[in-house]
C-alpha positions as CSV (number, residue, x, y, z in Angstrom):
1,X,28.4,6.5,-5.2
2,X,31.3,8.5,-6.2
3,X,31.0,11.3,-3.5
4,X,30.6,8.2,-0.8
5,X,34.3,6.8,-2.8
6,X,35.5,10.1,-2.2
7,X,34.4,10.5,1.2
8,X,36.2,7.4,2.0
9,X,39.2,7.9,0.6
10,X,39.6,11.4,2.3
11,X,38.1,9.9,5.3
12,X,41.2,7.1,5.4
13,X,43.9,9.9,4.4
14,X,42.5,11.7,7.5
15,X,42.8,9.1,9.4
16,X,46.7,7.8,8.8
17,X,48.4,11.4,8.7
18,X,46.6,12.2,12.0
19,X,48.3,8.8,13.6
20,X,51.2,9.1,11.6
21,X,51.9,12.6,13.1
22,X,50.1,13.0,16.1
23,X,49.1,16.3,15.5
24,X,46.2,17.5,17.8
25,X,44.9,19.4,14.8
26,X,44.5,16.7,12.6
27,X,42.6,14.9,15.4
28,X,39.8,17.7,15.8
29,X,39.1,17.1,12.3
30,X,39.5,13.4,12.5
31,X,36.3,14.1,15.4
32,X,34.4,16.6,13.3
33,X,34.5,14.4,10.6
34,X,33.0,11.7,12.3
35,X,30.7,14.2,13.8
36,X,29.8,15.0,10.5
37,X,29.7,12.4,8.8
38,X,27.3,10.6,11.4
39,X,25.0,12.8,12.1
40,X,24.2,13.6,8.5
41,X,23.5,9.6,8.1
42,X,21.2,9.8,11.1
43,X,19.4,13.1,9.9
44,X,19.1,11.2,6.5
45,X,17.9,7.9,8.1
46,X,15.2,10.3,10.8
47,X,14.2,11.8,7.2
48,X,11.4,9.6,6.0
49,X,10.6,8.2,9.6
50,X,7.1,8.8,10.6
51,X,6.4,10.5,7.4
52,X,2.4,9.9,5.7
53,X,2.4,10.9,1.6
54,X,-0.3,10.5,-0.8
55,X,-1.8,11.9,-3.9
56,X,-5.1,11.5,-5.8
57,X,-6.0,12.2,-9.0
58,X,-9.7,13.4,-10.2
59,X,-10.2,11.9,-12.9
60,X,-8.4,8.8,-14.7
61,X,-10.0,9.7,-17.9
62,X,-10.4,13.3,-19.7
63,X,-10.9,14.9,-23.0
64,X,-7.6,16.9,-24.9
65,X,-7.9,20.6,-23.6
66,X,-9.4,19.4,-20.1
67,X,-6.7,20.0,-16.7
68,X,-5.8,17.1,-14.0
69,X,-6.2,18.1,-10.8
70,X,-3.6,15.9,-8.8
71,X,-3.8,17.0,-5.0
72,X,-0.6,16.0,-2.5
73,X,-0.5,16.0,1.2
74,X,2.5,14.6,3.0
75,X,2.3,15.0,7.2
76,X,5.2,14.5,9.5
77,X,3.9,12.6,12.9
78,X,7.0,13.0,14.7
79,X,8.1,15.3,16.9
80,X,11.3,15.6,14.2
81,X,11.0,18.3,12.1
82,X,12.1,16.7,8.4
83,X,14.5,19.7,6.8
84,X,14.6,18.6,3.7
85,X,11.9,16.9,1.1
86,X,11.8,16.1,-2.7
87,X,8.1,15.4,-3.6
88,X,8.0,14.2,-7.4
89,X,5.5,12.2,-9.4
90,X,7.2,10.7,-12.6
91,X,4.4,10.4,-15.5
92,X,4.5,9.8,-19.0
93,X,2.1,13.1,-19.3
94,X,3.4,15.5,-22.1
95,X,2.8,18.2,-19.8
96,X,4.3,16.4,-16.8
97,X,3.7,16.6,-13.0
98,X,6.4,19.4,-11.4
99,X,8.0,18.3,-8.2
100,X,8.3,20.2,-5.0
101,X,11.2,20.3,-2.6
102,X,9.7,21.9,1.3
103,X,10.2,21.0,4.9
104,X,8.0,20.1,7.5
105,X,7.7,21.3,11.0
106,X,7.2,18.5,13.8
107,X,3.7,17.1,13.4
108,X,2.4,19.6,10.9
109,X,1.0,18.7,7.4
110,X,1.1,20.1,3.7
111,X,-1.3,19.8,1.0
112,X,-0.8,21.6,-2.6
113,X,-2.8,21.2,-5.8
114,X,-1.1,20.5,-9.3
115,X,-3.2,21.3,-12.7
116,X,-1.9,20.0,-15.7
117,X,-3.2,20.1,-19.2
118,X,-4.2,17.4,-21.3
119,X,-2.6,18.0,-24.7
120,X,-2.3,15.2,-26.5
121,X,-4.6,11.9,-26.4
122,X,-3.6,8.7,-25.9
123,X,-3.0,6.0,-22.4
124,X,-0.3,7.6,-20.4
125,X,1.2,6.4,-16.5
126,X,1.2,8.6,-13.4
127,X,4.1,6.3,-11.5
128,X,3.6,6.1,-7.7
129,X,4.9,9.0,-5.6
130,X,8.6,9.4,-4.7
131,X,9.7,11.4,-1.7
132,X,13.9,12.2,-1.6
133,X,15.5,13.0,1.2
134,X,19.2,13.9,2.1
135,X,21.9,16.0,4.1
136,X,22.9,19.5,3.7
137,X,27.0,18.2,2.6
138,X,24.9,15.4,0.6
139,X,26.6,12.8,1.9
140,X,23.8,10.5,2.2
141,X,19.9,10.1,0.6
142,X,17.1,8.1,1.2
143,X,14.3,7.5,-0.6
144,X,10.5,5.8,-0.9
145,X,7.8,5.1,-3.6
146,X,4.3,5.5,-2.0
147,X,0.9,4.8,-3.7
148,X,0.5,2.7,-7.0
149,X,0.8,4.0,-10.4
150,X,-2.5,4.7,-12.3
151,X,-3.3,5.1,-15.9
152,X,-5.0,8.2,-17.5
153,X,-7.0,7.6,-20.5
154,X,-7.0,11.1,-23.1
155,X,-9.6,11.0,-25.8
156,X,-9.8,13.0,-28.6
157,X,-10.9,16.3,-28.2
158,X,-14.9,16.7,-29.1
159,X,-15.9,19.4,-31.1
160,X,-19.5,20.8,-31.5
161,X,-21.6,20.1,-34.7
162,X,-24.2,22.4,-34.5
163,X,-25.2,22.6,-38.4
164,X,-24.1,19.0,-39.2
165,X,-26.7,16.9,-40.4
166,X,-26.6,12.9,-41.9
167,X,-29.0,12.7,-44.7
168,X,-32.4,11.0,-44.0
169,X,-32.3,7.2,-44.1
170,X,-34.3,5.5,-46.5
171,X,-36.8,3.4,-44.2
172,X,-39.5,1.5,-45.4
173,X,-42.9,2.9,-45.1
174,X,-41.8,6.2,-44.3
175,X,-42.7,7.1,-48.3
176,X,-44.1,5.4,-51.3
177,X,-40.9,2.8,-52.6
178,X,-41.8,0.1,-55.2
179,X,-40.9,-2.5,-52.7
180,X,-43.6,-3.8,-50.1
181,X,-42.6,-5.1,-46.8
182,X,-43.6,-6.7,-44.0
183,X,-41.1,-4.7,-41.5
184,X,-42.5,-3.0,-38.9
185,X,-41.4,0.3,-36.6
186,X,-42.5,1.6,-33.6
187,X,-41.7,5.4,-34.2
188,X,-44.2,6.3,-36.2
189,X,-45.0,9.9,-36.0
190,X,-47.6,10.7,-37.9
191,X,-50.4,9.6,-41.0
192,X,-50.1,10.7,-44.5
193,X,-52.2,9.4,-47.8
194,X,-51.8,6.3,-49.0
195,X,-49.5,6.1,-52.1
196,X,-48.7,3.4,-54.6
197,X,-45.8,1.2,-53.2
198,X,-47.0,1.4,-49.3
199,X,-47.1,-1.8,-47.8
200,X,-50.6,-2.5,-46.7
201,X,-49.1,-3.3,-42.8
202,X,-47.9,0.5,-42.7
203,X,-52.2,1.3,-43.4
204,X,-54.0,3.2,-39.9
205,X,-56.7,1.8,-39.6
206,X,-58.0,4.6,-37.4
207,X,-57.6,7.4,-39.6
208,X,-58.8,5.6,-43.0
209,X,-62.0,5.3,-40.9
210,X,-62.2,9.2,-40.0
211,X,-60.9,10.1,-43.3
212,X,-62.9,7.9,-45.5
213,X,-59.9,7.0,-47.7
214,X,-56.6,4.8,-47.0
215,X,-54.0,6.3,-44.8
216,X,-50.7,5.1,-44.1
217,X,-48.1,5.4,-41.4
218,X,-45.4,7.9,-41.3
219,X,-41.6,7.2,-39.1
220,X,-39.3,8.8,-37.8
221,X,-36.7,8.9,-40.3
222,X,-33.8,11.1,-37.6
223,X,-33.8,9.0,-35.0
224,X,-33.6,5.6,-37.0
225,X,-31.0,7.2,-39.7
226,X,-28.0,5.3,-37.7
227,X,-24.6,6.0,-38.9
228,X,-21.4,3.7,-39.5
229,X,-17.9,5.8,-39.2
230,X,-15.3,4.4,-41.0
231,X,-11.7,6.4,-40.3
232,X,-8.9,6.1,-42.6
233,X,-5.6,5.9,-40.9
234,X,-3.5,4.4,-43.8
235,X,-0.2,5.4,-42.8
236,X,0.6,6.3,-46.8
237,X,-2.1,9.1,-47.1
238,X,-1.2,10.9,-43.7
239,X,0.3,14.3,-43.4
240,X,1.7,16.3,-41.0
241,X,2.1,16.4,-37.7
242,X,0.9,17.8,-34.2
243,X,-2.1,18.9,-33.3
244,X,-3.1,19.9,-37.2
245,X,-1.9,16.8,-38.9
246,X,-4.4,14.5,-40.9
247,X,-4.0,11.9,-38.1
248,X,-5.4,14.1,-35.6
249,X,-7.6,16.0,-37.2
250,X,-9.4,13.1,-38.8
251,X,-9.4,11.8,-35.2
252,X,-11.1,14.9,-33.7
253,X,-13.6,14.6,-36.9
254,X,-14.6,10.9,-36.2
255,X,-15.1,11.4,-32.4
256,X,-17.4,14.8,-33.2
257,X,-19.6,13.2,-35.5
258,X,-20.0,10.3,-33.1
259,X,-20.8,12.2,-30.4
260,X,-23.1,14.3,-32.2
261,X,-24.9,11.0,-33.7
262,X,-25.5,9.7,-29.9
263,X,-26.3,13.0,-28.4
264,X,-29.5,12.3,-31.3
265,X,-30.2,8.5,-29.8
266,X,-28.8,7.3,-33.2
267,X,-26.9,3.5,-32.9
268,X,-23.0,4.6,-34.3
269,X,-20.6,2.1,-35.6
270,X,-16.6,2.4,-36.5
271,X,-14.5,0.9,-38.2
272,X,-10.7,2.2,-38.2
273,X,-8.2,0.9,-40.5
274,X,-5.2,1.9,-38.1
275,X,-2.3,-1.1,-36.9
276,X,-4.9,-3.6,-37.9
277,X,-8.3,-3.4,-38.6
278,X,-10.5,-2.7,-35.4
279,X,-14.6,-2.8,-36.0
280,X,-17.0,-1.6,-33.2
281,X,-20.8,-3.0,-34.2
282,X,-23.4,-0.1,-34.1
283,X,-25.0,0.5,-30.5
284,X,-26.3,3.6,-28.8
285,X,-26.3,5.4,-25.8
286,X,-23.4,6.3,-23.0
287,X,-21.6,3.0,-23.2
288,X,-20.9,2.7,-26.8
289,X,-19.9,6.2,-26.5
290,X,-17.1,5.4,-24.3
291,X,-16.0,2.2,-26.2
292,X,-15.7,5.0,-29.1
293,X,-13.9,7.2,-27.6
294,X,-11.1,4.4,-26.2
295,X,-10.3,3.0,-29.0
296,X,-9.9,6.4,-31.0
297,X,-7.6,7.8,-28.0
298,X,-5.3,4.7,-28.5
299,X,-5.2,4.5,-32.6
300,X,-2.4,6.2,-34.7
301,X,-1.9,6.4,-38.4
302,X,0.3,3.8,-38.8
303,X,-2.5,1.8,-40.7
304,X,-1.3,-0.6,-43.6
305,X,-4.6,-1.8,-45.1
306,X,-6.4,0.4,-47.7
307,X,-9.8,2.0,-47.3
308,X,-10.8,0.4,-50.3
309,X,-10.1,-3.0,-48.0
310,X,-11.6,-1.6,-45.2
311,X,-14.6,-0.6,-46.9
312,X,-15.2,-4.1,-48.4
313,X,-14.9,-5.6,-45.2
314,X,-17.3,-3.0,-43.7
315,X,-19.9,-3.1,-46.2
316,X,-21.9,-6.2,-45.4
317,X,-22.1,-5.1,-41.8
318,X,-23.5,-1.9,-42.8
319,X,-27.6,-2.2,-43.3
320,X,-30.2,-0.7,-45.2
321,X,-31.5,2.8,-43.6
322,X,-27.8,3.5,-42.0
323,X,-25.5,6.1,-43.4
324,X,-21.6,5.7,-43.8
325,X,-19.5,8.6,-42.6
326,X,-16.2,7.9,-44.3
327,X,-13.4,10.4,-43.0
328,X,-9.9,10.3,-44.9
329,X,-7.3,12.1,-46.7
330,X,-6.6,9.5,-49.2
331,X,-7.2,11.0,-52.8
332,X,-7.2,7.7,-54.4
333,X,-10.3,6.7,-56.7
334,X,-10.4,3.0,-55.7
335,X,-12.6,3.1,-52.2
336,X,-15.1,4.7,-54.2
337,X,-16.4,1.6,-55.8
338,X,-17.0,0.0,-52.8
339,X,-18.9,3.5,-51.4
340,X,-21.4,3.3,-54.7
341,X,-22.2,-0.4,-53.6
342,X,-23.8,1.1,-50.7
343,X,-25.5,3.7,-52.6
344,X,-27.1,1.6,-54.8
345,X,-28.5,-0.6,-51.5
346,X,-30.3,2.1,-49.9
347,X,-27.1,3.5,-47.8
348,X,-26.8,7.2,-47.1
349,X,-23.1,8.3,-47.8
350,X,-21.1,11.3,-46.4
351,X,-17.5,11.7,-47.2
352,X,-15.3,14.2,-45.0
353,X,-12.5,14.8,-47.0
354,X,-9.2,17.2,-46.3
355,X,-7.3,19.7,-48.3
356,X,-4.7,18.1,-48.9
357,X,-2.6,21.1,-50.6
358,X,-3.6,22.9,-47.5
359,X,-2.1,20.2,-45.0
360,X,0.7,19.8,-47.2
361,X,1.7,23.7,-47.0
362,X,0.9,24.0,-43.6
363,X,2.9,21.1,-42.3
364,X,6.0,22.7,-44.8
365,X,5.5,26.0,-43.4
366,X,5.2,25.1,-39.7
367,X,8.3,23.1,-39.8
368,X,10.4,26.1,-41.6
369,X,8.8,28.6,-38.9
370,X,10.3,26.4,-36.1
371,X,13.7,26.5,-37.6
372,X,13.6,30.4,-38.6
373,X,13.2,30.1,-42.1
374,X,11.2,31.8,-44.6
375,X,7.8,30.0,-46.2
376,X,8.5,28.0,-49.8
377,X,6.9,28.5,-52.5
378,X,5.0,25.3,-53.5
379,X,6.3,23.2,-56.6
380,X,4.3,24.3,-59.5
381,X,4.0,20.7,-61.1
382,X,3.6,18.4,-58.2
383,X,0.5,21.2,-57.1
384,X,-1.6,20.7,-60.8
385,X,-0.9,17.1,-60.6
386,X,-2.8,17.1,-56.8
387,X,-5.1,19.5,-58.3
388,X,-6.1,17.3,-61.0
389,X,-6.5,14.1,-58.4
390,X,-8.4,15.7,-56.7
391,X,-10.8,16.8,-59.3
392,X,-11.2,13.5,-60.2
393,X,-11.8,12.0,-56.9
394,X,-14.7,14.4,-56.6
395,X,-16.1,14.0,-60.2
396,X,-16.3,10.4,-59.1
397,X,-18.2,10.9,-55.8
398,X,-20.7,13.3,-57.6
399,X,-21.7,10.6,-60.2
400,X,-22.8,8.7,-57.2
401,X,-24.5,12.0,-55.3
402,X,-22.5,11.4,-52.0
403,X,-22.3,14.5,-50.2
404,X,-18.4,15.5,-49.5
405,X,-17.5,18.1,-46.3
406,X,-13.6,19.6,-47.2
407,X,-11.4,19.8,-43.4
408,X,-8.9,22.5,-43.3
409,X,-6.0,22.5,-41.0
410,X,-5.9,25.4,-38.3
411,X,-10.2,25.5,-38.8
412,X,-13.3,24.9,-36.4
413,X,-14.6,21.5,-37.6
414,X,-17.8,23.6,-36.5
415,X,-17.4,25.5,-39.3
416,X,-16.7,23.0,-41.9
417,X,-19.2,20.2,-41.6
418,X,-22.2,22.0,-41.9
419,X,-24.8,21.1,-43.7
């Protein structure tokens, strides 16, 4: 708007000396002016005439460390070459989509490929497609949005879990218990002796004849041993940032263990304690997969309720024979009560805890390596008073036997949850 003000103005100043004077001179540029000045509004007008864009994306949903492949053809129609193009897709992408500025010949065509990496998760926009064009003086533009926007779904990025295991789940009949049941199960694998405590509707019938003596049923205890994930995003127990903050690493940890649990037809539930209190029921196969991995791309830890909260209001959802995969920072000794309630009902427990001191030091020391500074040493005190939380969070959980996994930033989760 201001070079059009200026263009004007210079324009009318052209315009009175060269009547004012009468000066042939002044009336050749009074004509090239015009000449100008028109013909770069009809080359900017002719720009976008006859002009076919597009752009398609090949996925709308990926994992962090996967590309987007975004392919662009544009094809003039005319018989007017177009000089001048400014091809740009505007995205909320971290990585973003670059632009392109080319020209095209009179009824030819372009087509390019764009790869962008997938760094962070999370629901980001690719807006619909803009194409500038203007004049060499740039006098005039002219532009057009083509296409709709569409929205591209990150999850978390899935690590693999070869040596993780979830402890066996306590099912009936699958070994002597005091307690006799009626329940039923159709994966039983294989006949064993009878024992005192087997319910007499777990007996084979079969083999007690063959064998002479009483012979009960044996199950199946991995693939009925279904797990509830409960992720702690309280936003007073996170550390960090980036990639190796507690947020995300926890994040990456919940959606591994998931996935590994499904990959082994187990039923998975979650509950995350993030900007309110989000519970998916346990279900297995593909589709609860995907409902898991949604609502773990769009949480943050900005939580405000407690895992001790979260745990209570978890716990009567969570039934005998499952196992509870808690995953959180949080060196506070109150959610353990709540976690020995499930113990004493039958409830396999597994706590992935973190390092704190090593989040703590790493977050410090990443943030003075950005600005050029030297590593701190840590503060004596405030270390043996972690050091002695911590101790006592863990002397707790091993009064109740639950099995605790330490995450360390900067390390294959791989590597850390085995066992």
């Amino acid at each position: 708007m201001l070079r059009r003000l200026q263009l004007l103005l210079m324009g009318a100043v052209l315009v009175v000396a060269a009547f004012s004077t009468g000066l042939p001179f002044l009336f050749y540029l009074v004509y090239l002016a015009i000449l100008v000045v028109g013909g770069s509004y009809v080359l900017t007008r002719l720009g976008l005439s006859d002009l076919e864009a597009g752009y398609a994306v090949n996925q709308l949903s990926g994992h962090v460390g996967d590309r987007l492949r975004v392919t662009y053809t544009l094809r003039n129609t005319s018989r007017v070459p177009k000089f001048w193009l400014e091809v740009h897709n505007p995205t909320s992408l971290p990585a973003g989509l670059p632009g392109r500025a080319l020209s095209l010949g009179a009824r030819s065509e372009r087509s390019w490929l764009v790869r962008t990496p997938l760094t962070r998760r999370g629901h980001f926009r690719v807006e619909p497609l803009q194409i500038r064009t203007g004049d060499p003086f740039g006098f005039f533009e002219s532009s057009a949005a083509v296409g709709t926007g569409v929205t591209v779904v990150v999850y978390p990025r899935v690590e693999a879990l070869p040596l993780w295991r979830l402890p066996a789940a306590n099912i009936d009949g699958s070994h002597a218990t005091p307690e006799r049941t009626l329940q039923t199960s159709p994966l039983a694998t294989a006949v064993r002796p009878w024992a005192p405590g087997d319910a007499f509707n777990r007996i084979h019938w079969k083999a007690t004849a063959r064998h002479g003596d009483i012979h009960v049923k044996e199950f199946d205890l991995e693939q009925t041993a279904d797990a509830w994930i409960l992720l702690d995003l309280e936003r007073a127990v996170q550390l960090g940032s980036g990639d190796e903050s507690t947020v995300e690493v926890a994040v990456k940890a919940a959606a591994s263990i998931a996935d590994k649990a499904i990959q082994e037809n187990r039923a998975v539930g979650l509950t995350v304690n993030a900007h309110r209190l989000a519970q998916l029921p346990p279900d297995r196969g593909g589709r609860q997969h995907l409902k898991i991995m949604q609502l773990l791309a769009a949480v943050d830890g900005d939580g405000s309720t407690p895992l001790s909260e979260a745990l209570v209001q978890t716990v009567p959802r969570i039934r005998r024979g499952m196992t509870a995969v808690v995953v959180t920072p949080s060196l506070e000794r109150a959610w353990v009560k709540p976690l020995a309630a499930l113990r004493t009902r039958g409830v396999g427990c597994v706590v992935v805890s973190f390092d704190v001191a090593d989040f703590e030091r790493f977050a410090r020391d990443e943030d003075r390596r950005l600005r050029g500074l030297p590593s701190e040493v840590p503060d004596p005190v405030e270390e043996a008073s972690r050091n002695q939380r911590v101790r006592a969070l863990r002397h707790a959980l091993s009064e109740f036997d639950v099995t605790v996994h330490t995450v360390r930033p900067a390390r294959p989760l791989g590597e850390l949850l085995a066992g």
